[in-house]
Structure formats: structure tokens, C-alpha cells
Backbone as CSV, one residue per row, in Angstrom:
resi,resn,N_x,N_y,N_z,CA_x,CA_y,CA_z,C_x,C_y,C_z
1,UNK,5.509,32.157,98.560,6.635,31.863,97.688,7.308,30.583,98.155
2,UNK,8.199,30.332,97.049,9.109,28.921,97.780,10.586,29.220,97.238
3,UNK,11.215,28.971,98.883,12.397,29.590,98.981,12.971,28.270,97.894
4,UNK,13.891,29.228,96.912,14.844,28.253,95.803,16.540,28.680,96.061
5,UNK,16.581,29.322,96.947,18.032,30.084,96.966,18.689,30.566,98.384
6,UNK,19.907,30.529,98.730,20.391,30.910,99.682,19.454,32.383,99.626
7,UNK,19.666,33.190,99.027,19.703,35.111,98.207,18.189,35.100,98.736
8,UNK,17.261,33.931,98.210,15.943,34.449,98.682,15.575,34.211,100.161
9,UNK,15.930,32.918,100.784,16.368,32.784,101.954,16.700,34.116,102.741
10,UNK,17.836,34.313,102.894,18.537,36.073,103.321,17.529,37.043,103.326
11,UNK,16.978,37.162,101.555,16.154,38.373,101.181,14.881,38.496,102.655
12,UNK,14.144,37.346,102.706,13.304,37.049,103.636,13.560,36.998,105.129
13,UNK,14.816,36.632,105.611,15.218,37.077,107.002,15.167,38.399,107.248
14,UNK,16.043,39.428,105.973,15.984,40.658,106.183,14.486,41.428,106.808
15,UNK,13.842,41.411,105.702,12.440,41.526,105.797,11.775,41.252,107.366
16,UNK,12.281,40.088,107.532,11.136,39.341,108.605,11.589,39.854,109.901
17,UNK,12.788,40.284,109.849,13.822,40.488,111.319,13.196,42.320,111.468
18,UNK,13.009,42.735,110.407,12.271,44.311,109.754,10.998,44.512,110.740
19,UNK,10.125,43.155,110.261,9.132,43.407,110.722,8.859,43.331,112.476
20,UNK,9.332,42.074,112.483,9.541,41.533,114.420,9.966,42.632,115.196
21,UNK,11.206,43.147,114.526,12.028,44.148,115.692,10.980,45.505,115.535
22,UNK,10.266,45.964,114.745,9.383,47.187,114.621,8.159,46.287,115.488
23,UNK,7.869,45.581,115.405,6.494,45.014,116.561,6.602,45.103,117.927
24,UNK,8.204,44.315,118.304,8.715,44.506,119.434,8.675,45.945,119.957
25,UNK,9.259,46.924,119.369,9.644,48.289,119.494,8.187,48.531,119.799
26,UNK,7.136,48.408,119.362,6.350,49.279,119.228,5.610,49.075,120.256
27,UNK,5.872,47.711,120.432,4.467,47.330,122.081,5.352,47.927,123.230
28,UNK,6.996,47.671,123.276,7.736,48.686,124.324,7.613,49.959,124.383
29,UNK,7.262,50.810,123.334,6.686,52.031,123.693,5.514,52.427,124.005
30,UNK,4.671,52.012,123.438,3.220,51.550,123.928,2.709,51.870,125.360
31,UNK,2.083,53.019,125.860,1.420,53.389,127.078,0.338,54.353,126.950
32,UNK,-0.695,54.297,128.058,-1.882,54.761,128.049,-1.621,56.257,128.446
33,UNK,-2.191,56.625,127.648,-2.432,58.331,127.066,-2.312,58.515,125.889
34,UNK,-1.059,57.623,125.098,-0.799,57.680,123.728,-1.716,57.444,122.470
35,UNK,-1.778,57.603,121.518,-2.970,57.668,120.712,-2.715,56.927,119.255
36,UNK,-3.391,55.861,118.731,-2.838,54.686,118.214,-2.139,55.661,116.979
37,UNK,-2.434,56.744,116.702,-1.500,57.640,115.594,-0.596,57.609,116.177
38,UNK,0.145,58.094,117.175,1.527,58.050,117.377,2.103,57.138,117.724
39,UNK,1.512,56.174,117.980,2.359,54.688,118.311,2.498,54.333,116.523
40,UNK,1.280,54.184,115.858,1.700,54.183,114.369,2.516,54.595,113.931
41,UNK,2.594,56.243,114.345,4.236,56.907,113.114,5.298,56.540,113.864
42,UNK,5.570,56.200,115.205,6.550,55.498,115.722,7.573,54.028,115.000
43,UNK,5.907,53.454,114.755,6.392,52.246,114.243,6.634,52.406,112.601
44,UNK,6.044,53.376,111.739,6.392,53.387,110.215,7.829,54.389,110.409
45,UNK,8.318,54.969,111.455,9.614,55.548,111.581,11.087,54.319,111.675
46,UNK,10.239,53.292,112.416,10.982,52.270,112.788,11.532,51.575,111.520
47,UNK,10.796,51.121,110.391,10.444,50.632,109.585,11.060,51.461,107.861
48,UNK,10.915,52.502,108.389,11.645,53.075,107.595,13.441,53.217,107.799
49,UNK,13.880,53.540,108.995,15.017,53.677,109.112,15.802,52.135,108.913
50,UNK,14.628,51.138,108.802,15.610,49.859,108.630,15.088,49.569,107.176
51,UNK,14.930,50.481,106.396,14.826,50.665,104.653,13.778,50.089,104.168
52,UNK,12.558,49.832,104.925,11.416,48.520,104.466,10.038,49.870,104.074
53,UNK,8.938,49.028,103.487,7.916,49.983,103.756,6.667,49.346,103.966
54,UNK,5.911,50.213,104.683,4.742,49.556,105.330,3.734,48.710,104.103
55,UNK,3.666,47.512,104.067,3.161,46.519,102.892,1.374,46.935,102.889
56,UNK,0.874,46.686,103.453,-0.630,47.543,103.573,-0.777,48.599,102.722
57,UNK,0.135,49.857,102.955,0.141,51.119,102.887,0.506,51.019,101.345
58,UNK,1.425,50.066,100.745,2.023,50.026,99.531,0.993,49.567,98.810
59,UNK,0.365,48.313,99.476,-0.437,47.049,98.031,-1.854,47.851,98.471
60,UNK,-2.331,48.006,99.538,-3.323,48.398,99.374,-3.755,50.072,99.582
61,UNK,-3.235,50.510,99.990,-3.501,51.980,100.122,-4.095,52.199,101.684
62,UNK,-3.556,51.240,102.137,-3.871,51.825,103.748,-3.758,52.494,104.543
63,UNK,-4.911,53.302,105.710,-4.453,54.700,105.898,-3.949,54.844,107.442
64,UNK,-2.321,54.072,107.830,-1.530,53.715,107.926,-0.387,53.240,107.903
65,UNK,0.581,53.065,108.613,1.493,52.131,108.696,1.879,50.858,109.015
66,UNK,0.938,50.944,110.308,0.534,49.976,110.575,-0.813,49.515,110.885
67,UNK,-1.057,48.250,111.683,-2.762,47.936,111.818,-2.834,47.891,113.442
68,UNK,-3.449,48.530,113.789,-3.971,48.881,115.711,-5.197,48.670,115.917
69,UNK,-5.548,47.512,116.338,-6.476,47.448,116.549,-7.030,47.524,118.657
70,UNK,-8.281,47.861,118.820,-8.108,47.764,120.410,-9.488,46.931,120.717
71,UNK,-9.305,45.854,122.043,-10.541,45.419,122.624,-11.565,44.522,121.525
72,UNK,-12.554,45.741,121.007,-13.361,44.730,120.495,-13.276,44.844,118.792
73,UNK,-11.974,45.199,118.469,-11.799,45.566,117.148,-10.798,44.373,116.990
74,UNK,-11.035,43.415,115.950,-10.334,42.100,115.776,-9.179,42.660,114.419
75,UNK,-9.201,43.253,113.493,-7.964,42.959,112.909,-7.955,44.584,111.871
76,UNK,-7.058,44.900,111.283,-6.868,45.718,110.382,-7.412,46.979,110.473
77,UNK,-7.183,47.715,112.152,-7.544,49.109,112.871,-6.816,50.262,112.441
78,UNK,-7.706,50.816,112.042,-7.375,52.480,111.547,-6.356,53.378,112.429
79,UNK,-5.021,53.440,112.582,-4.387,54.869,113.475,-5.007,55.841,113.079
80,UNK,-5.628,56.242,114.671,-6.191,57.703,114.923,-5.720,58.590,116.075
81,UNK,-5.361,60.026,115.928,-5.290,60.901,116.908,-6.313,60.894,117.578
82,UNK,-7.425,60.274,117.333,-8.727,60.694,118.365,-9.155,59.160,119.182
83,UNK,-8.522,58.052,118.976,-7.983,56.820,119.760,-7.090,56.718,120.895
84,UNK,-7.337,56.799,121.954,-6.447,57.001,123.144,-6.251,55.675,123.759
85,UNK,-4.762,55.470,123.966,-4.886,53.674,124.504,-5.149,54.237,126.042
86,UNK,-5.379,52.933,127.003,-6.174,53.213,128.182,-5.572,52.203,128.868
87,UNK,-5.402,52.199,130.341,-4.587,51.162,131.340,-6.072,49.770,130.608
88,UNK,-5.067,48.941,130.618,-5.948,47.400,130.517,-6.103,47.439,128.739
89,UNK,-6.604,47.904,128.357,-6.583,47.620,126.735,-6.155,46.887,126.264
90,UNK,-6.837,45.995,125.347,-6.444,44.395,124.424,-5.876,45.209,123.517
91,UNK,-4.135,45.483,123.179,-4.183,45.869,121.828,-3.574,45.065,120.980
92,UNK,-3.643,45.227,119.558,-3.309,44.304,118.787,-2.434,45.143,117.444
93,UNK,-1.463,44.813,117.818,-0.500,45.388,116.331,-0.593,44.323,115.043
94,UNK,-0.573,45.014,114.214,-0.191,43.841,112.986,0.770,44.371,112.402
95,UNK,2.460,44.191,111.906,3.078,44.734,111.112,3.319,44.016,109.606
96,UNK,3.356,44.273,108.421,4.100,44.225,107.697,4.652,44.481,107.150
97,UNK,5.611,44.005,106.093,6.819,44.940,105.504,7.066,44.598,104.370
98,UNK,7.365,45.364,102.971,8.720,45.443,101.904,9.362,45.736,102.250
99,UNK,10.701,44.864,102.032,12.511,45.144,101.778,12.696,44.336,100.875
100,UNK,13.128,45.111,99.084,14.080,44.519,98.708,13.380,43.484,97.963
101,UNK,12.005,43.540,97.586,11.122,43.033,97.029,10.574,41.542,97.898
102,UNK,10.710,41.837,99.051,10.376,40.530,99.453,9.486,41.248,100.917
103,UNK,8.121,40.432,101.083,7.385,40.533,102.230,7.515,39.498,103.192
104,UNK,6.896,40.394,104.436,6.878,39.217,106.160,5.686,40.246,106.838
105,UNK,5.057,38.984,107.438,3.941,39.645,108.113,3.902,38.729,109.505
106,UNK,3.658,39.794,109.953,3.668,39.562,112.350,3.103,40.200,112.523
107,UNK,2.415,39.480,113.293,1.068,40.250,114.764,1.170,39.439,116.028
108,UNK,0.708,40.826,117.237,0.534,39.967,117.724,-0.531,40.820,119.333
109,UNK,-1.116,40.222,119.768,-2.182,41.049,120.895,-1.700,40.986,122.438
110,UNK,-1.169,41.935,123.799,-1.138,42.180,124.346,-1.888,42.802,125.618
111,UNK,-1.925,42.823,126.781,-2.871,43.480,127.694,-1.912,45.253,127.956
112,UNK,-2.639,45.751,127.708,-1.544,47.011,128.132,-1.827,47.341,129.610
113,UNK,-0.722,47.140,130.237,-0.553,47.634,131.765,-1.156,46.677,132.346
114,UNK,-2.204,47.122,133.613,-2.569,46.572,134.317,-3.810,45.205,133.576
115,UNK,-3.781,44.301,133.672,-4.878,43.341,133.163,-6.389,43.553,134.103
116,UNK,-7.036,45.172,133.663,-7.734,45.428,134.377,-9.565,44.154,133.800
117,UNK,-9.591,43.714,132.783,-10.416,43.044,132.449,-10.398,41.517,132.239
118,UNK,-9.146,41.206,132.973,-9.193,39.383,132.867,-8.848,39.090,131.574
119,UNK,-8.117,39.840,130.516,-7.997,39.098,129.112,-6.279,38.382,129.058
120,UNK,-5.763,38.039,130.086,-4.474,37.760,130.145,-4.696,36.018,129.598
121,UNK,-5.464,35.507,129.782,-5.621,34.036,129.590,-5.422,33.848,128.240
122,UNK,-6.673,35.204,127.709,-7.208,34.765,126.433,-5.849,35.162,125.089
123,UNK,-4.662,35.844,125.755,-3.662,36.251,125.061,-2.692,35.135,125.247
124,UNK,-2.785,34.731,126.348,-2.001,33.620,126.523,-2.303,32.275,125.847
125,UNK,-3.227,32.230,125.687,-3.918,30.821,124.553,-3.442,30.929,123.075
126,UNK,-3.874,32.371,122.891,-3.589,32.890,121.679,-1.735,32.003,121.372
127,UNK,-1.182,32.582,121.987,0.381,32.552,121.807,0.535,30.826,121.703
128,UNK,0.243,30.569,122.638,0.282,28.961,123.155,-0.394,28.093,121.786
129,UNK,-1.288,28.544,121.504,-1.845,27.747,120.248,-0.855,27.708,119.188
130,UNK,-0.577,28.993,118.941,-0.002,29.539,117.503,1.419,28.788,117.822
131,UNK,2.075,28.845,119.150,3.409,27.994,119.041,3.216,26.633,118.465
132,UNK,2.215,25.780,119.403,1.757,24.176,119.013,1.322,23.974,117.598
133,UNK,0.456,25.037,117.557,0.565,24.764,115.696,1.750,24.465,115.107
134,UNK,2.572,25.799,114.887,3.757,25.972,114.097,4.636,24.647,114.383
135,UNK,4.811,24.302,115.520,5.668,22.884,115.966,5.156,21.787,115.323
136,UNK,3.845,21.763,114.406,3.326,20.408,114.047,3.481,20.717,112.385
137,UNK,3.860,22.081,111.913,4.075,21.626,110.708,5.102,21.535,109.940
138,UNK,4.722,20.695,109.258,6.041,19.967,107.760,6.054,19.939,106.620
139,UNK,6.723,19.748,105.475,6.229,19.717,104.191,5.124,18.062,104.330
140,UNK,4.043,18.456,103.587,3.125,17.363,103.384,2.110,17.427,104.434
141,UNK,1.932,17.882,105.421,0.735,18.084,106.498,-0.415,19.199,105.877
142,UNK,-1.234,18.400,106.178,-2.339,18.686,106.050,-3.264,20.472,106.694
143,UNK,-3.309,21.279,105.863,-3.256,22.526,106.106,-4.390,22.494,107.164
144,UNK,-5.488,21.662,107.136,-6.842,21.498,107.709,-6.295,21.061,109.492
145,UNK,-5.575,20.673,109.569,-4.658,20.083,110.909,-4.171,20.818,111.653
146,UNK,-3.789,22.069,111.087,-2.968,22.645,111.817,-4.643,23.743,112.700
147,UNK,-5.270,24.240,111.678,-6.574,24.696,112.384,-7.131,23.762,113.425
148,UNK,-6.983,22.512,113.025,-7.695,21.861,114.179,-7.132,21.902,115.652
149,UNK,-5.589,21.872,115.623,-4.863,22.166,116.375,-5.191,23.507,117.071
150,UNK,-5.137,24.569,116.756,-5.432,25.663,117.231,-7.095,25.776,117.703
151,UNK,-7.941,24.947,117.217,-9.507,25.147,117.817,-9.308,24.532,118.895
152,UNK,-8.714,23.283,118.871,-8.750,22.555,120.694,-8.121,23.269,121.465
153,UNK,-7.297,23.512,121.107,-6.245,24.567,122.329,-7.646,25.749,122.887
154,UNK,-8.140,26.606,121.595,-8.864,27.400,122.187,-10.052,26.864,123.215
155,UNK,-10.422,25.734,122.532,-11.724,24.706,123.006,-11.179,24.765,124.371
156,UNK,-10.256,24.435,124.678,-9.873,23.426,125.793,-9.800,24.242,127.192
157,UNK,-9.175,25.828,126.511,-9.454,27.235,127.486,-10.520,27.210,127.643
158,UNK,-11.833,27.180,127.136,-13.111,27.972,127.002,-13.479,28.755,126.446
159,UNK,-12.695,29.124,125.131,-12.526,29.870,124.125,-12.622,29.849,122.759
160,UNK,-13.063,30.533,122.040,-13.477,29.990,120.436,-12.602,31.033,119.296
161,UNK,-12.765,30.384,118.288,-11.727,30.538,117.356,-12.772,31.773,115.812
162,UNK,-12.027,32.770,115.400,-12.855,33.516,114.421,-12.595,32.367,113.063
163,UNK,-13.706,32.556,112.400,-13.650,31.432,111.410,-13.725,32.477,109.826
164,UNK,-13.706,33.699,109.953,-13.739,34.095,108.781,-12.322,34.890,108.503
165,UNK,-11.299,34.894,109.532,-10.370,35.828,108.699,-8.964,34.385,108.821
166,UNK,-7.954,34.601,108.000,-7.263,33.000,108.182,-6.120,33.611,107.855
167,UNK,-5.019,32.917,108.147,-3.446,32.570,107.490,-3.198,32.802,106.246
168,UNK,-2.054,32.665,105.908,-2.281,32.889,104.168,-0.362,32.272,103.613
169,UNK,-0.137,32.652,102.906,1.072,32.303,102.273,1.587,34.264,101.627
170,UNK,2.616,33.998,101.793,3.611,35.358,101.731,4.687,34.941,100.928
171,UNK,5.437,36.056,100.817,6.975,36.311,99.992,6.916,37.062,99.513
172,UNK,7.111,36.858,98.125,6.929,38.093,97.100,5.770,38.528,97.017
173,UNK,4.631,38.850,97.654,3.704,39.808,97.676,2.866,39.632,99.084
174,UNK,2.467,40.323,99.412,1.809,40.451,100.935,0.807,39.066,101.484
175,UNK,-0.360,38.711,100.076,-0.903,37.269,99.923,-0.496,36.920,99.007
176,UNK,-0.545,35.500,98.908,0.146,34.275,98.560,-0.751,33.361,98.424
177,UNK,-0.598,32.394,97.371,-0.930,31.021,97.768,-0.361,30.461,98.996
178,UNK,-0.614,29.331,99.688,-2.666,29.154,100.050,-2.932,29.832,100.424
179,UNK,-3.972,30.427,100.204,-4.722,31.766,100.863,-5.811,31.699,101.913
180,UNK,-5.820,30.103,102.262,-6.959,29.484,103.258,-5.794,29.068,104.200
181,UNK,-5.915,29.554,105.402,-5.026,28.586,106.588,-6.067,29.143,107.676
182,UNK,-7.033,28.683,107.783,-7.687,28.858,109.336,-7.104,28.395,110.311
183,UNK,-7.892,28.963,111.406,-7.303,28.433,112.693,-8.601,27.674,113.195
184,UNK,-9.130,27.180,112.475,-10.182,25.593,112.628,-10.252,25.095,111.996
185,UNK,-11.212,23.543,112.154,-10.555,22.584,111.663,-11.933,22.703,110.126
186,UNK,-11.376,22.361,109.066,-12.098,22.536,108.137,-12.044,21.483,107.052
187,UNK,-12.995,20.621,106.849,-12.238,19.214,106.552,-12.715,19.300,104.821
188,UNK,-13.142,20.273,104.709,-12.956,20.835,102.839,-11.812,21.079,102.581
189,UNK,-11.241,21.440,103.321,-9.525,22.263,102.821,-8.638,20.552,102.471
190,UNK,-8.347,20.717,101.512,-7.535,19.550,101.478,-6.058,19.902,100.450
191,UNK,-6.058,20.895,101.090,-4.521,21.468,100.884,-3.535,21.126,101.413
192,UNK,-2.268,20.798,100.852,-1.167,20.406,102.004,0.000,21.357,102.380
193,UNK,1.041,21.958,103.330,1.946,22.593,102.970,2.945,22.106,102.011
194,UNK,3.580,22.798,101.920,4.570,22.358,100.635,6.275,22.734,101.186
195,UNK,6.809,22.151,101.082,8.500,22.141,101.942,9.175,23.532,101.265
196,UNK,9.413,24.262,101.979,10.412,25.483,101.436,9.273,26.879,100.958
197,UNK,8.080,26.499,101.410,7.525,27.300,101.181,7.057,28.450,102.157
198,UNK,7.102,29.661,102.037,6.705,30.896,102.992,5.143,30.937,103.289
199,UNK,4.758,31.357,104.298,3.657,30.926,104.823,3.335,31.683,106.439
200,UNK,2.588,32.441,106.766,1.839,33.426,107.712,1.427,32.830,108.692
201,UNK,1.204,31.999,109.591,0.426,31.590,110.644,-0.255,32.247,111.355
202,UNK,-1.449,31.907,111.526,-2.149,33.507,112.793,-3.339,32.507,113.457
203,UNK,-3.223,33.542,114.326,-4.189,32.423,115.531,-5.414,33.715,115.603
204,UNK,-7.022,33.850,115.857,-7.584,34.465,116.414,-8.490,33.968,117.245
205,UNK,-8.396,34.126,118.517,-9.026,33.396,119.824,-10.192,34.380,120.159
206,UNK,-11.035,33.880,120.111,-12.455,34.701,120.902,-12.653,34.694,122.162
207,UNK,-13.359,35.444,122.980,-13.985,35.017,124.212,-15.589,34.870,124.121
208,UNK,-15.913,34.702,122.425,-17.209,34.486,122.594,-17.667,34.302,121.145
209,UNK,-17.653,34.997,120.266,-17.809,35.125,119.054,-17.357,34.736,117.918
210,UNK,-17.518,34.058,117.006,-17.317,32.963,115.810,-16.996,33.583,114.452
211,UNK,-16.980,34.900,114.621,-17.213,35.266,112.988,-16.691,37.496,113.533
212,UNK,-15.997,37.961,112.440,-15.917,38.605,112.664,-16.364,39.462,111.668
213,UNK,-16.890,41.112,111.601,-18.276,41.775,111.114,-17.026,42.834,110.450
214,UNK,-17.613,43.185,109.434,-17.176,44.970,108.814,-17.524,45.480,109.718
215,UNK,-16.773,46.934,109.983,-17.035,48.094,111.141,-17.652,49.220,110.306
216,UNK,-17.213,48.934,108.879,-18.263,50.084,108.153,-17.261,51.128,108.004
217,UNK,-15.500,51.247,108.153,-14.249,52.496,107.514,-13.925,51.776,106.273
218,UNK,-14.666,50.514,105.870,-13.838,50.088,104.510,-12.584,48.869,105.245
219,UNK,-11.878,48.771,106.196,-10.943,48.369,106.840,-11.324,47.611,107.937
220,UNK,-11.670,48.308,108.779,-11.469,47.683,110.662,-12.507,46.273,110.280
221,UNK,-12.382,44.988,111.086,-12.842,43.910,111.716,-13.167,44.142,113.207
222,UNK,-14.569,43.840,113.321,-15.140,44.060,114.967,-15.635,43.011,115.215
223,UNK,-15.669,42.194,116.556,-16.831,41.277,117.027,-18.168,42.017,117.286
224,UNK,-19.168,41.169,116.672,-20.469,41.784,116.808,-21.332,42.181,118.375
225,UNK,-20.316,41.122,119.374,-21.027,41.131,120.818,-20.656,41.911,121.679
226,UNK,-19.636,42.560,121.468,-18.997,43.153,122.596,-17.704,41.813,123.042
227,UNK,-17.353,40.704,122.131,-16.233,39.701,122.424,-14.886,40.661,122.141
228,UNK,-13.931,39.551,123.136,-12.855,40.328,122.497,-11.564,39.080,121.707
229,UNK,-11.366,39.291,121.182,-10.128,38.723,120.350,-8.520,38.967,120.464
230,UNK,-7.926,37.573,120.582,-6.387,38.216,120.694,-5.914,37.589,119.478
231,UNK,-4.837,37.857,118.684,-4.594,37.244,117.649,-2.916,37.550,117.684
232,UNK,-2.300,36.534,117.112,-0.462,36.399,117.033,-0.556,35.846,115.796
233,UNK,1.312,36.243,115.347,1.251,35.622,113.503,2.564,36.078,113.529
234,UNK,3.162,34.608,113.015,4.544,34.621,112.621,4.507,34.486,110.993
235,UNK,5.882,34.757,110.482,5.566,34.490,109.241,6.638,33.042,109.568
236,UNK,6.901,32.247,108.495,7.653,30.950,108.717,8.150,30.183,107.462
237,UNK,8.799,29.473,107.228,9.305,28.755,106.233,9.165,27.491,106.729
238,UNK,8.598,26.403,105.602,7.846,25.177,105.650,9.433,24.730,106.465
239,UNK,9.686,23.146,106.433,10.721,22.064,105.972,10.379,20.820,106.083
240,UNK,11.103,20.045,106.495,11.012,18.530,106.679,11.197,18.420,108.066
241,UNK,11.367,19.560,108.927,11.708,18.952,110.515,10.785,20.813,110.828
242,UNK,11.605,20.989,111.996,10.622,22.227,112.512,10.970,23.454,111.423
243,UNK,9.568,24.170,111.448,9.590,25.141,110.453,10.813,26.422,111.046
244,UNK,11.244,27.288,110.450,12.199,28.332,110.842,11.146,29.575,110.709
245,UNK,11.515,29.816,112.182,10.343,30.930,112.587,10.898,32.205,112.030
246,UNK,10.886,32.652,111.013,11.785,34.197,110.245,10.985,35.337,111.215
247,UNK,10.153,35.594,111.989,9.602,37.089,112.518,10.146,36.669,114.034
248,UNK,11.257,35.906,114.384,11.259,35.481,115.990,11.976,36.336,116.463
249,UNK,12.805,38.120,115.317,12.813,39.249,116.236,11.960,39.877,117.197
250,UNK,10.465,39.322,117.137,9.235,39.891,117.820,9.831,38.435,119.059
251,UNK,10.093,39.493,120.518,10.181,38.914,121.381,9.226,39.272,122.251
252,UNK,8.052,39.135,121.923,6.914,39.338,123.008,5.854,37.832,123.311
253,UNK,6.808,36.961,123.605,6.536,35.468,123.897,5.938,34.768,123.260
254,UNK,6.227,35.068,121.778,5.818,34.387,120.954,6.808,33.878,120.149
């Protein structure tokens, strides 16, 4: 969407502050024994008491609240009672939200507990990219730029970027125009942002793998190798100077 109004402005903080503070909440409760179902109804409890509803669950019929993904599962993970998180686990929340007819979407991937498998780098790139991106865009930049931005960062770790799931544009409905924002550099895209416009950023960093596979529930994204993936996503509003980060209730260093 493109913000035209103080009212839609607001409408979209509400929303976005909805989503951040239920992400936040949810990785602070977050410990091994728990089972990504109850960290889920935790977080659609969260979400509800601040009047929003889980956007997945609404537009698409998702069988969730939210999206949990773990390790080698890259995006849009099924809550299950029979999923147990585990000391070290890559997990990855994705929240989004309706309030009030207006959407915001945040993610973002964590080591739970101890960093028993070395993936602290690869979360840390993650974050680090997705900030340097967001700092480079403006109305009129080149959508293809900002991916490129985020492949060197990963490049530069030793790390590679998923090339099939991307960014998108938000507001009034969960996707949006542009519906292409990779996080590489893609020199077909010759899209530009547009000033005042709402817009998703997401980073997905590999430790090996280029492309991410159906798992075969209709839903989940897996790396085919046994790679693992961290992925972060603010939602944001274009401008003429730095964009206004609307999900920066998610204080998990991003």
C-alpha cells in the first residue's frame, strides 16, 4: 500500500507494534521442552488480546497462528504438539497480523539456548544484512540493489542467499505489490521502490543451499541438504531519507 494519510500511517503502526511485541514475547518464552504448539497458542493469545488476528490463518487458512519453523525447515512451519524445541535449535518465528484492516509482517531466526551447532554467525549475518539493506533504501532505488546488498554481506560471511522465496509489499492485504524483493541481486527486476510505500524486507541466509524445496504438508519450506537458514523481516515504510522501521517493537537485534 501507499501511506496517503496521517489515519493510515497510525492504522499501520498499530498493526506493526501488534506484530513485533507478539515476536518479541514469543522468542522470551521460548525454551527447550516446549512444543512449537504451545509456543504458537502463546503467541495467537498474544495477538489476540492486543485485538489483531493471525493474517496466515485469516487469508490463507493456515493451520496456525503463527509460522515455526526449526533448523532445516526455512519458512512457513506447521505448530505441532509432536515438535519439541531442543537446547541449540535454529528457530524461526514468522508473525503476522490484522488490526483494523491493515497488515504487518516480522520474522525473525534465533539460536535457542546454548549455540550447540555454530549457527550464531549465520543469524548474525542474517540481521546485519537485513539492517544494511533497509539503511540503503529510498523512494526511487532500485529494488534489484537492495538484494545485491544482502548477497555480499552473505558472500562476504561464507554464506549464500535462498533465491526462491523474497520480500514483498504489504498493507492492506498480507501481499502486495512488488511482490519480487529478493535478497539477490537480480538484474531483470527493474522495479523501483516508490516513496510512502509499505513494503516487507526479509533476508534468508544459507549455510549452503540456494533454493528452497516443498516439504510435501502443502506449507513448510526445507533445504534439500541438510543446510540451515536464518531469516529476519521487518515490515517498513519507503521515504526520501531512512525508511521508518514500523515492526521495531521486535527487540531481538534487529
Amino acid at each position: 500500500m501507499s501511506i496517503t494519510s496521517q489515519a493510515e500511517l497510525a492504522g499501520m503502526q498499530r498493526v506493526s507494534e501488534a506484530v513485533g511485541l507478539t515476536l518479541k514475547r514469543m522468542r522470551e518464552y521460548a525454551q527447550p521442552g516446549m512444543s512449537t504448539k504451545e509456543l504458537d497458542t502463546y503467541g495467537g493469545n498474544i495477538l489476540k488480546q492486543l485485538g489483531a488476528k493471525s493474517a496466515p490463518n485469516v487469508t490463507y487458512g493456515f493451520p496456525g497462528w503463527t509460522c515455526i519453523s526449526l533448523n532445516h525447515e526455512i519458512a512457513h512451519g506447521i505448530p505441532s504438539n509432536k515438535v519439541i524445541l531442543k537446547e541449540g535449535d535454529l528457530v524461526n518465528i514468522d508473525v503476522s497480523a490484522e488490526l483494523d484492516g491493515y497488515y504487518a509482517d516480522n520474522g525473525g531466526s534465533f539460536v535457542l539456548g546454548q549455540d550447540l551447532n555454530g549457527l550464531q554467525p549465520l543469524v548474525a549475518t542474517s540481521k546485519r544484512s537485513l539492517l544494511k539493506a533497509i539503511g540503503q533504501i529510498r523512494g526511487g532505488v532500485k529494488i534489484a540493489e537492495i538484494g545485491r546488498i544482502i548477497e555480499l554481506e552473505a558472500k562476504k560471511a561464507g554464506f549464500k542467499v535462498i533465491k526462491n522465496l523474497v520480500g514483498h509489499g504489504v498493507g492492506r492485504s498480507l501481499h502486495e505489490s512488488p511482490h519480487q524483493i529478493p535478497c539477490y541481486y537480480d538484474r531483470t527486476n527493474l522495479g523501483r521502490f516508490k516513496k510512502n510505500s509499505v513494503v516487507a524486507i526479509e533476508t534468508f541466509i544459507s549455510t549452503k543451499t540456494s533454493y528452497a524445496h516443498e516439504k510435501g504438508d502443502g506449507w513448510t519450506y526445507i533445504t534439500p541438504d541438510g543446510s540451515f537458514v536464518a531469516q529476519h523481516e521487518h515490515t517498513i515504510v519507503v521515504t526520501d531519507s531512512h525508511p521508518i522501521i514500523l515492526t521495531a517493537a521486535n527487540q531481538i537485534g534487529i
